[in-house]
N, C-alpha and C positions, 0 to 999 in steps of 0.2 A: 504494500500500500504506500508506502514511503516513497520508494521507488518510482509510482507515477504520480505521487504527490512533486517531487524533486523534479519531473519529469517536465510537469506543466510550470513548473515556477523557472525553469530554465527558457520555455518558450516563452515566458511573460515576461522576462526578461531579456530577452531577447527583441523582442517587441516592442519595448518599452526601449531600449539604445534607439531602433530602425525610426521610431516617432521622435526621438529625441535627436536625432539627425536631420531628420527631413525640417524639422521645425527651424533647425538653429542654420539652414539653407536658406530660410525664408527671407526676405527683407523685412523691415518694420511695417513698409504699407501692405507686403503681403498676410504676414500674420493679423496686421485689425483687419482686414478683408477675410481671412477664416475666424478670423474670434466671432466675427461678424454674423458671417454663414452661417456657424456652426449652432450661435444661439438662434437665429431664427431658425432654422431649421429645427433645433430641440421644443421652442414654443411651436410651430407647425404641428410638431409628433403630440406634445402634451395636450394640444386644440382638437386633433382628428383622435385621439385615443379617449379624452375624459371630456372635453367642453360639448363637442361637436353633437354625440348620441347623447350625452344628457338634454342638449336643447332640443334639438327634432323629436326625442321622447318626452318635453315637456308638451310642446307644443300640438303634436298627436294626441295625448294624455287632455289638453284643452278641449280638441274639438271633440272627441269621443266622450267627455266626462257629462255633458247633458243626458246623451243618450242611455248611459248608463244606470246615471241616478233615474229618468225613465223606466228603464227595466228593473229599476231594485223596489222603485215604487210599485209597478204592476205585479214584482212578485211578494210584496208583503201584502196587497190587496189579495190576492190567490191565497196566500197562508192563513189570511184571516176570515177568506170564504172557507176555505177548508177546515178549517176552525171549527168554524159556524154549524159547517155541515156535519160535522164530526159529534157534535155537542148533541144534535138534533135527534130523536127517533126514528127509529127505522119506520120504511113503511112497510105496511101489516099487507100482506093480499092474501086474496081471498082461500080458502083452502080448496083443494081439488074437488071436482066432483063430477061427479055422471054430466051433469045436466052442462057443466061450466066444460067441459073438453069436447060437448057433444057441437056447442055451439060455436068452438074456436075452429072444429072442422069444419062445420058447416061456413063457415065465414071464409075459408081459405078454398072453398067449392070440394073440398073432399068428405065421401060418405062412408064410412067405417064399415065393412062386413060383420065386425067384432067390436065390443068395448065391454070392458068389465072392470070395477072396482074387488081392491081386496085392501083393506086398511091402506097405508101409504102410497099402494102400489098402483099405479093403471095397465091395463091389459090392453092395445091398438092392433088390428090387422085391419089392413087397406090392401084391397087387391086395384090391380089395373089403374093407378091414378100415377098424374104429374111428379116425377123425383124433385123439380123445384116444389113444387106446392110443400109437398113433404118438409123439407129444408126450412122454407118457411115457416108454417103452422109449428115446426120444431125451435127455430128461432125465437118466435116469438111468444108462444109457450116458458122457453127460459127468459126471456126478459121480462115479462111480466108477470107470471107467475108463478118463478122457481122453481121450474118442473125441469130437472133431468131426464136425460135417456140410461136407462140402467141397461138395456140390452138393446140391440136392434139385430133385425134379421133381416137385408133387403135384396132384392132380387131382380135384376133387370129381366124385360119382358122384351119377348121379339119386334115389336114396336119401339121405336127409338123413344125416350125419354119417361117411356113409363115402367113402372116398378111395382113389384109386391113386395109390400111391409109389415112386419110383426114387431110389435115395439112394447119396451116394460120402461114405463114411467116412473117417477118417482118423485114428490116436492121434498125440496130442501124443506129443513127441520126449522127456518126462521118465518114461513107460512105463520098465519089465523091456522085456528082449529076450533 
């Protein structure tokens, strides 16, 4: 270690005569012409390394800082709806029933071959009808009245887009009863 310790301070000495040379070659008007250089040049380096991206990052930081405080205010607006909503009770719908699934088919133009209640559960076969309609009426079954599919059985039919379906319902447990 010593050894390129010695190694490097031979060349820096070295260096150090070859600069001490060159300098005392120089005239007096050429040496204040490098004193000269050499400081503008180090203010140039110390302007574009620390002055220069501090300022354009102020000034960026200006024009962006409206916009910002804009979005800090529309999301403490959102955190305080969410709040709000958080605070509030659920909404209650209605619990399953014969009459209430009978009528969600009918509304989406599909007619059940089958429906049967057993406690929690629904029992659906639909032959021959729309696979959208199906999707649908299933859709929104769960958005509104927190009825999952526990099983589906579906079956495309030689006709393009129609289907046989066997289906086990089931409401989540945060239903009315």
């Amino acid at each position: 270690m010593s050894a390129a310790v010695n190694k490097i301070r031979a060349a820096l000495t070295g260096q150090e005569q070859n600069l001490q040379a060159f300098w005392t070659e120089r005239t007096q008007q050429e040496r204040k012409l490098l004193a000269i250089g050499g400081v503008v040049a180090g203010l140039a380096l110390v302007y574009a390394v620390f002055f220069e991206p501090a300022w354009t990052g102020r000034i960026s930081l200006q024009k962006s800082l409206p916009e910002l405080r804009q979005n800090a205010a529309q999301l403490q607006a959102l955190a305080r709806e969410a709040g709000d909503l958080a605070r509030q009770a659920p909404v209650q719908v209605a619990p399953m029933s014969r009459e209430s699934l009978d009528a969600s088919l009918k509304a989406r133009g599909l007619s059940p071959q089958s429906l049967s209640l057993t406690g929690e559960y629904a029992r659906v076969q639909l032959n021959g009808v729309p696979f959208a309609s199906v999707m649908l009426w299933l859709d929104g079954l769960r958005r509104e009245g927190r009825v999952a599919v526990q099983e589906a059985k579906i079956t495309a039919q030689s006709k393009a887009g129609l289907v046989d379906a066997s289906l086990t319902l089931h409401q989540s447990p945060g239903a009315a009863r």
